[in-house]
C-alpha positions as CSV (number, residue, x, y, z in Angstrom):
1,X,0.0,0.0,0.0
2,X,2.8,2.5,1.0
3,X,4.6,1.4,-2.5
4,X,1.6,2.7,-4.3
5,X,0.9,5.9,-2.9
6,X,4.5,6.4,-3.1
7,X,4.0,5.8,-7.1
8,X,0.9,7.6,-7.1
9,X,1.6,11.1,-5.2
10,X,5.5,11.0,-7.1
11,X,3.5,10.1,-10.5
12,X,1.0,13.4,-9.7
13,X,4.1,15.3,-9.0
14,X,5.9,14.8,-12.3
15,X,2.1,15.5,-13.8
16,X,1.9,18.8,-11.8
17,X,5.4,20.1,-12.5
18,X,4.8,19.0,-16.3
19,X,1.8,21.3,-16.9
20,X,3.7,24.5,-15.9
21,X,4.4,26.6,-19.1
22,X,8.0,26.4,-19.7
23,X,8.3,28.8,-22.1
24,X,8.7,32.3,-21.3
25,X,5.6,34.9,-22.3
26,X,7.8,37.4,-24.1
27,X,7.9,34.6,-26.8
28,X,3.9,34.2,-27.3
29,X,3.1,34.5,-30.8
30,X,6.3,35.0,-32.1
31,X,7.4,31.5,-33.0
32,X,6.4,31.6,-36.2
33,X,9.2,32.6,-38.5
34,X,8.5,32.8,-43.0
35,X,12.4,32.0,-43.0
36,X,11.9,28.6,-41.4
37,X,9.1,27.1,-44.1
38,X,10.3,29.2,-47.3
39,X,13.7,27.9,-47.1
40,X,12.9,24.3,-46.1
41,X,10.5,24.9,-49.3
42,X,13.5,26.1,-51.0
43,X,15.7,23.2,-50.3
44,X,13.5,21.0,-51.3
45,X,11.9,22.1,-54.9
46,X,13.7,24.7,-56.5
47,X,15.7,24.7,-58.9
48,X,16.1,28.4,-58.8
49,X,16.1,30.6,-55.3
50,X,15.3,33.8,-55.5
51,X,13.7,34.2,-52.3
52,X,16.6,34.6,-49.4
53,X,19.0,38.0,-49.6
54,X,22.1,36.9,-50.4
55,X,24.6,36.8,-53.3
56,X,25.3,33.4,-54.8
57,X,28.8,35.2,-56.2
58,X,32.0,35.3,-54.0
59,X,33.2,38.3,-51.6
60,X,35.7,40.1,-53.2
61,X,39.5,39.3,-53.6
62,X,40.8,41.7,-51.4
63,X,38.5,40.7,-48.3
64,X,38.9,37.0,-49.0
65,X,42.7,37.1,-49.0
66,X,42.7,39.5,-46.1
67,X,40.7,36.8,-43.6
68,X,43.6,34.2,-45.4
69,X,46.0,36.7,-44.1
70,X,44.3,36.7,-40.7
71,X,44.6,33.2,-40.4
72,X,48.0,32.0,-41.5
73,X,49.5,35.1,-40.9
74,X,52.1,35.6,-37.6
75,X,49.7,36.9,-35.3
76,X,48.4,34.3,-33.5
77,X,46.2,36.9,-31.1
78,X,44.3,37.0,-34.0
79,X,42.8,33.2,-32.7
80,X,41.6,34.4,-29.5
81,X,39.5,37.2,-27.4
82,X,39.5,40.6,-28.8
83,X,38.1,43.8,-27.7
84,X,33.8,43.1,-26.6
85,X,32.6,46.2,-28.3
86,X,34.9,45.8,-31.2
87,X,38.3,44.5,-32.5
88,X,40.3,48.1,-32.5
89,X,41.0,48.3,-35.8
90,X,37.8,47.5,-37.0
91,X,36.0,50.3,-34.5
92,X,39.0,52.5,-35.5
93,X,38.5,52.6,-39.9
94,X,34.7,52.4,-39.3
95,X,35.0,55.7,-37.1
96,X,37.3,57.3,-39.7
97,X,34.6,56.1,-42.9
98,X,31.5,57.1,-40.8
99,X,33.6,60.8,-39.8
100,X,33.3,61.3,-43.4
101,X,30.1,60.1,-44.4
102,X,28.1,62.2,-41.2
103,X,30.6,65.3,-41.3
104,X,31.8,65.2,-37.3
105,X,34.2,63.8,-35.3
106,X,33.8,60.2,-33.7
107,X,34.9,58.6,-30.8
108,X,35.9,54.4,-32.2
109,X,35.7,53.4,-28.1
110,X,32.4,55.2,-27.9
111,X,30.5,55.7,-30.5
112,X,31.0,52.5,-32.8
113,X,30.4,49.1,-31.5
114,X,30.8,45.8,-33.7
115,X,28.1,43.4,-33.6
116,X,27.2,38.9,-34.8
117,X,26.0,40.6,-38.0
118,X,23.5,43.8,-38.3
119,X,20.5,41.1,-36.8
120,X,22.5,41.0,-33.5
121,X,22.8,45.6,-33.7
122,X,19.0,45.0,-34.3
123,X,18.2,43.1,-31.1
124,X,20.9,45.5,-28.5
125,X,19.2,48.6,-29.6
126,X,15.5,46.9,-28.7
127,X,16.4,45.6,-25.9
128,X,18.6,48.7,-24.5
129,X,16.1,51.3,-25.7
130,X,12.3,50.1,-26.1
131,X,10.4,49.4,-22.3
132,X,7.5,47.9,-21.1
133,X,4.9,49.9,-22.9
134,X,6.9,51.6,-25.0
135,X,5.5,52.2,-28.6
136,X,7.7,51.6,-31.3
137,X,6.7,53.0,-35.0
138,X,7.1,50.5,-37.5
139,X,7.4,51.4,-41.5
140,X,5.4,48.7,-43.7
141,X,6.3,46.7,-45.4
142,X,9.1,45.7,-42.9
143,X,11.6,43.5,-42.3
144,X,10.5,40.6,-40.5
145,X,12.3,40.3,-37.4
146,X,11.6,44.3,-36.1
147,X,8.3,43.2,-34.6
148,X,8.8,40.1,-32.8
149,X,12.4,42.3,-31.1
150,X,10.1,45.1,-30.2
151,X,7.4,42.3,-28.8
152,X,10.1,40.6,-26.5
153,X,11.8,44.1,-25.4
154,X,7.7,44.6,-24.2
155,X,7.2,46.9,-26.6
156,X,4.3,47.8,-28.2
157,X,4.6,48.0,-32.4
158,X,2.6,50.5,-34.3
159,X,2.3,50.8,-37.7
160,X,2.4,53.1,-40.8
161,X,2.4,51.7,-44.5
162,X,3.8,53.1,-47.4
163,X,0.9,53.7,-49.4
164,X,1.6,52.9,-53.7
165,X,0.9,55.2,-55.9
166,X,0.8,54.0,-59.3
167,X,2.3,56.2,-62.6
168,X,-0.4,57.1,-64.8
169,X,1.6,57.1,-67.9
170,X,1.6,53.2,-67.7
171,X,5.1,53.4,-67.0
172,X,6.5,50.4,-64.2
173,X,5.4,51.7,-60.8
174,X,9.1,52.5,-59.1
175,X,9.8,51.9,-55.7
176,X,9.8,55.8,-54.9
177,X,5.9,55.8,-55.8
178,X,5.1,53.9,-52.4
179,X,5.4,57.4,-50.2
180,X,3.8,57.5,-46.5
181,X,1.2,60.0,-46.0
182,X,2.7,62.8,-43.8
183,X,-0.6,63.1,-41.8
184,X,-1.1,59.4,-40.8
185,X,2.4,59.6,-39.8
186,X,2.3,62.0,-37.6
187,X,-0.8,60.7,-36.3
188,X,1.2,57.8,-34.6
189,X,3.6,60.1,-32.4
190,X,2.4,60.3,-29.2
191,X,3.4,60.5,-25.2
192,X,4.1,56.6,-25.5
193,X,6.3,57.0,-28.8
194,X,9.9,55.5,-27.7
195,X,11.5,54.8,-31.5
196,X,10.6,54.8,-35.1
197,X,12.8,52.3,-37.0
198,X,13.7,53.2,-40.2
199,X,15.2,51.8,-42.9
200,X,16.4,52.7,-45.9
201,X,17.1,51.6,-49.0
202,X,14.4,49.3,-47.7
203,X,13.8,45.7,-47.9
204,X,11.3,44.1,-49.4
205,X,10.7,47.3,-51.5
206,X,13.7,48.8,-52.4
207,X,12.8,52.3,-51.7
208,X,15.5,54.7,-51.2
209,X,13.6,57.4,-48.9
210,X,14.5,60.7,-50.2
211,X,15.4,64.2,-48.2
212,X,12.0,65.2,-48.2
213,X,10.6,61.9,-46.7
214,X,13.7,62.0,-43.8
215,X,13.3,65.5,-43.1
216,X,9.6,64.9,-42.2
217,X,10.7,62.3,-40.0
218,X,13.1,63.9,-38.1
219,X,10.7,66.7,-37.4
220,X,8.5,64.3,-35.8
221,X,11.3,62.6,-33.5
222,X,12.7,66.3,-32.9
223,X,8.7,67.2,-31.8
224,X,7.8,64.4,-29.9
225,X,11.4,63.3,-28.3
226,X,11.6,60.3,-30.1
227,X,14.8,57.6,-30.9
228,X,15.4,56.7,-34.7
229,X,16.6,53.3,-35.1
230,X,18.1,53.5,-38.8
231,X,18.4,50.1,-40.4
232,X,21.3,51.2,-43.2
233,X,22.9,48.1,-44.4
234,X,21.9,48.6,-47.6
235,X,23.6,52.0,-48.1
236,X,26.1,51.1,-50.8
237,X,23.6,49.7,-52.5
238,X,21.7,52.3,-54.5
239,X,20.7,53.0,-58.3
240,X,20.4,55.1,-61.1
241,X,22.2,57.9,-59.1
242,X,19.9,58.0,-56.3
243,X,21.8,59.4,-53.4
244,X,21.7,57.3,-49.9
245,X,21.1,60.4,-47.4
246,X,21.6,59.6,-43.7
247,X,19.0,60.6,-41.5
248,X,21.8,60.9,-38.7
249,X,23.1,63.9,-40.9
250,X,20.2,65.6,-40.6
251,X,19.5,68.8,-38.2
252,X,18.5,67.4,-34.9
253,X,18.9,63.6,-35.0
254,X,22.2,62.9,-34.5
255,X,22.0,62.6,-30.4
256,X,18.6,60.4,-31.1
257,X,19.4,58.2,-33.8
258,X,21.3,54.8,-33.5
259,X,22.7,53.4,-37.2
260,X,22.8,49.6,-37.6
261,X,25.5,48.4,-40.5
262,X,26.5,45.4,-42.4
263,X,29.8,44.1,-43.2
264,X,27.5,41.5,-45.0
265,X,25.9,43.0,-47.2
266,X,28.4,45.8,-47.4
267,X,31.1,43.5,-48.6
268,X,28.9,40.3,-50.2
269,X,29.8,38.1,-47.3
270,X,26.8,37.8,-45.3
271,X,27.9,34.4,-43.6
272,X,30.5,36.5,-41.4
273,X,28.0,37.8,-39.1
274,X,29.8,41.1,-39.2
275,X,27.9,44.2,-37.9
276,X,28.2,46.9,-36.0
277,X,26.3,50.5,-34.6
278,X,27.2,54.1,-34.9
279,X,25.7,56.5,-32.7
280,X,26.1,59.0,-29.4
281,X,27.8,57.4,-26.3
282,X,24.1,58.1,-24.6
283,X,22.4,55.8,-26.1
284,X,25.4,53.0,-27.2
285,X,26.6,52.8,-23.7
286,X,23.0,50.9,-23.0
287,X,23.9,48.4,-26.1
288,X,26.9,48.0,-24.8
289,X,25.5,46.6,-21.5
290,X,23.3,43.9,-23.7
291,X,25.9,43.2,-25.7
292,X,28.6,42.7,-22.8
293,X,26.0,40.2,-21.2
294,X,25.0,38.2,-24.5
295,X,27.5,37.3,-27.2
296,X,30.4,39.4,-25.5
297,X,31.8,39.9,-28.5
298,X,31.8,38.1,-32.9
299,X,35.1,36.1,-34.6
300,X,38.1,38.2,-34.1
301,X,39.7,36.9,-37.6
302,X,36.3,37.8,-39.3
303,X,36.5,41.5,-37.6
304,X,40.5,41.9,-38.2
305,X,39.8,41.1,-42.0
306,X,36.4,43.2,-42.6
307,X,38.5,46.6,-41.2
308,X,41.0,46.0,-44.0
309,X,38.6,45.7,-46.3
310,X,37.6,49.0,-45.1
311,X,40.6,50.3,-44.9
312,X,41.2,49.5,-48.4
313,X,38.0,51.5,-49.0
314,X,38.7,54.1,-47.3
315,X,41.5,55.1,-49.5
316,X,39.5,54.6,-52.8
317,X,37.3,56.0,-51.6
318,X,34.8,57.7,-54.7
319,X,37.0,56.2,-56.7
320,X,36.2,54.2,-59.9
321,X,38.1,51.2,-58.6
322,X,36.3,51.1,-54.9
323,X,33.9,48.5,-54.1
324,X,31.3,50.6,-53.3
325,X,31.3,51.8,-56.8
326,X,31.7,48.3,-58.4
327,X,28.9,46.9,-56.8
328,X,26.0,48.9,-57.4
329,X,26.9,49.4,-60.9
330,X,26.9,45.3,-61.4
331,X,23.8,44.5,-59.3
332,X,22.2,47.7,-61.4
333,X,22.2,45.3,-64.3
334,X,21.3,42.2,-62.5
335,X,18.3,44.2,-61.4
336,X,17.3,45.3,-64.8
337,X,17.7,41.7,-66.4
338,X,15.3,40.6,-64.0
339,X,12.8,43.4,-64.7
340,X,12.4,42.7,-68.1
341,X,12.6,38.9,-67.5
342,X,9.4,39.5,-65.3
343,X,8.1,42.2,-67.0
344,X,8.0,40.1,-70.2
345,X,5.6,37.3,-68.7
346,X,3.4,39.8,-67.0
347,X,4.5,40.1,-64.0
348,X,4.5,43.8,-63.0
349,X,8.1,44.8,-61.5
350,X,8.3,47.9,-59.0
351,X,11.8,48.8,-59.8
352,X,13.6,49.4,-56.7
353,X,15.8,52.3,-56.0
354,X,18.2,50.2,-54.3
355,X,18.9,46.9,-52.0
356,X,19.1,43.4,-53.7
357,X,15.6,43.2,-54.0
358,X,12.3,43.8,-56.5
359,X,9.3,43.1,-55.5
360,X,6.5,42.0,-58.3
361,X,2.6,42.1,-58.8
362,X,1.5,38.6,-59.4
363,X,-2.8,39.7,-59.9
364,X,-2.8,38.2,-63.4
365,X,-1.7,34.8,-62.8
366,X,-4.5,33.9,-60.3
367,X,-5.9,31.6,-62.8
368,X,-2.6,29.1,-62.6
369,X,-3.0,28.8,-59.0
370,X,-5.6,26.5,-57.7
371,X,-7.6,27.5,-54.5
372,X,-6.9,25.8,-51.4
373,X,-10.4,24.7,-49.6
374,X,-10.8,25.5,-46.4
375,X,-7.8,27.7,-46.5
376,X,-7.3,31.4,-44.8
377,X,-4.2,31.6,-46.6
378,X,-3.2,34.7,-48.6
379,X,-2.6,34.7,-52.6
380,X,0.9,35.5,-52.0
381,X,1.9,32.7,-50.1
382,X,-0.4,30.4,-52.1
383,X,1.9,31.6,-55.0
384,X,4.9,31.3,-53.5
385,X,4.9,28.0,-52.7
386,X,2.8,26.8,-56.1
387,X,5.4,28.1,-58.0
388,X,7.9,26.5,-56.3
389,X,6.7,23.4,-56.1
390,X,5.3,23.5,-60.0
391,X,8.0,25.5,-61.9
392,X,10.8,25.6,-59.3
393,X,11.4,29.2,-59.0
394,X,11.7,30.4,-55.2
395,X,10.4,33.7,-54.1
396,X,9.2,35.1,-50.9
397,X,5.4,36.5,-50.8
398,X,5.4,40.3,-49.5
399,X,2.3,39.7,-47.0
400,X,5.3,38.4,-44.6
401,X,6.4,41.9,-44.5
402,X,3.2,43.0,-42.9
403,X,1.4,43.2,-39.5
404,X,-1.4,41.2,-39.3
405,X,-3.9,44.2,-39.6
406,X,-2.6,45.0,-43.1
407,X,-1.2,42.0,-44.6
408,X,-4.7,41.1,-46.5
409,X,-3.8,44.7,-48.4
410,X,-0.8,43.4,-49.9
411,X,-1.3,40.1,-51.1
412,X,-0.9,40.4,-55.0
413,X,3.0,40.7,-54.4
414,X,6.2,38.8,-54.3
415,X,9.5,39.7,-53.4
416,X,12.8,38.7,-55.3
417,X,16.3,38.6,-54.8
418,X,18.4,39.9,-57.5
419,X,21.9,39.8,-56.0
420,X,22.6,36.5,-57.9
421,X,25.2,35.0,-60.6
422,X,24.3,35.8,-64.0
423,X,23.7,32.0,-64.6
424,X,21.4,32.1,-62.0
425,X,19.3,34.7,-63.3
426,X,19.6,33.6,-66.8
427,X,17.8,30.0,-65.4
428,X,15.5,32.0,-64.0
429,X,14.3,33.7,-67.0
430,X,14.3,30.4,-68.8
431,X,12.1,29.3,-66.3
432,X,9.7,32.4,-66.7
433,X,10.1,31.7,-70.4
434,X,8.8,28.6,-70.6
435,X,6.0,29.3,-68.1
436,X,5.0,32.0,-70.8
437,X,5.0,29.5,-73.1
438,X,3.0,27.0,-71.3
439,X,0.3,29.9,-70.7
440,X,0.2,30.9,-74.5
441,X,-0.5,27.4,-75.8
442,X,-3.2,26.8,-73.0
């Protein structure tokens, strides 16, 4: 008898202790992640994949060989702990480069910190900056991750979309023709307004937001005492001469405005996980403290070769042989060939201003996709993973930019990645090409 109430009271123990919720609140409804499923999806049917942002061309030759440098060169410091907020001559050149992109003097130690890639600069500045019940402004569409960051810092998201407005010449709509309207804008700014994250040249849409645009923004955070988190890794990355203007430059901002950068995208090497933040001691000194107390610091070698690649920019710098010259001018064309590759099987192209990305209307193929009964689902991720499935072709639908208020607006989009070899964007028109084909003879 004693052996069975032993068994039973320890077996209602284990039961009790069982049904506690392990997991902690901050992550409700945020578990769900496009990434996870799209590139699963990805793996597994296409032949082509154009969904995720990143180049399927190598890193340049000068930042490859200065990581082989790194590693089989003498210093063998180079294998161990370097400085938390940033390997010194990384902080140093990117406080030299930023000096002359802002116009003022900067501090490497305190006003630059290096980061695991521009996601990790992302997640300091919500969690040093946004509080319980803080309101955080949110541009759509939007990077994916800026919600569920300002959801497990306890803030509170609000959101403003950029509304399209089409050409009525019958010209491509561009990227610049989505434009927020300033009234419902400022409508959002209140006593509860902590941050507005901006960025820009913006994925999904490519939008390079102009002086006028930023300048009504500032005015707001100058107004209501509010932070600008300013998502800028695409900086380098801007067409048809369309000038990047830094919203840090601007009168008023510099002292409220945090800049999140990518050695990633900056350099085509988005596996290093290189990233870092520019901005006043007054607010960096609070990322420091969630940096010091989470990754403590990314790969030394990986830092140590990224600052030479800087430096090497730094000294061609405007220059027809620079990098940041080269670049845009290559991914220029890539971004065209895709246009006319989509735009020649009637898919509409919003030609984007910069970034690696274009984002397409998809309203006149509803007729290849079948319906899905019993399904909530939007068009856009219905096509998506059709045409993945059926022609191999991977693309990401642009309702996954969107809260869940406004996604059912946007869901005769898809976003694509241009930043690709020219064989693989040449398979993809074939691919498009064929599909035309198939649609004709129907």
């Amino acid at each position: 008898l004693i052996e069975k109430l032993q068994t039973h009271f320890l077996s209602h123990s284990l039961q009790a202790k069982m049904s506690r919720p392990v997991q902690a609140r901050r992550l409700e409804g945020i578990d769900k992640n496009i990434w996870v499923e799209f590139v699963k999806l990805a793996a597994t049917y296409s032949k082509v994949n154009l969904g995720q942002g990143f180049p399927d061309f190598p890193a340049p030759d000068f930042l490859t060989e200065a990581l082989t440098r790194a590693l089989s060169g003498g210093n063998h410091m180079l294998h161990q702990y370097t400085r938390a907020f940033g390997h010194p001559p990384l902080v140093k050149v990117l406080a030299q480069f930023f000096e002359k992109l802002l116009g003022r003097d900067l501090d490497p130690m305190t006003n630059v910190m290096v980061t695991v890639g521009a996601y990790q600069a992302l997640f300091c500045c919500f969690q040093a900056l946004v509080d319980e019940g803080d309101e955080v402004i949110i541009i759509e569409p939007f990077f994916d991750c800026y919600e569920p960051m300002v959801k497990m810092a306890g803030g509170t998201p609000v959101f403003v979309p950029l509304r399209p407005n089409p050409p009525k010449d019958g010209k491509l709509m561009s990227s610049a023709d989505w434009q927020l309207d300033p009234a419902e804008l400022a409508s959002k700014f209140n006593e509860r307004t902590k941050a507005i994250v901006l960025n820009s040249p913006n994925n999904p849409l490519g939008k390079v937001f102009s002086r006028g645009e930023l300048g009504l923004i500032a005015e707001l955070c100058v107004k209501h005492d509010v932070l600008c988190i300013s998502d800028e890794v695409y900086e380098w990355l801007v067409y048809d001469g369309k000038q990047h203007i830094r919203i840090a430059s601007l009168k008023g901002m510099w002292d409220r405005t945090v800049i999140v950068g990518s050695a990633g995208k900056t350099f085509s090497a988005t596996g290093w996980k290189v990233g870092w933040v520019v901005g006043p001691d007054r607010l960096l000194q609070h990322l420091r403290t969630v940096h010091q107390n989470s990754v403590y610091h990314c790969a030394t070698i990986a830092q140590e070769a990224v600052a030479q690649g800087f430096q090497r920019e730094l000294m061609l710098y405007g220059k027809p042989e620079s990098y940041f010259v080269q670049l845009p001018k290559e991914l220029q064309q890539k971004r065209d060939w895709l246009v006319q590759s989509l735009d020649d099987v009637g898919m509409k192209p919003i030609i984007p201003e910069g970034t690696y990305f274009l984002v397409a209307d998809i309203s006149q193929f509803k007729s290849d996709v079948p319906e899905v009964p019993n399904s909530d689902e939007p068009y856009d991720y219905r096509f998506a993973k059709w045409m993945v499935k059926n022609k191999g072709l991977a693309a990401i639908p642009l309702s996954a930019f969107y809260s869940e208020a406004h996604k059912n607006n946007y869901t005769n989009f898809i976003r694509f990645c241009f930043a690709k070899e020219e064989a693989t964007l040449k398979a993809a028109s074939d691919i498009l090409q064929k599909w035309k084909r198939e649609k004709t003879s129907s």
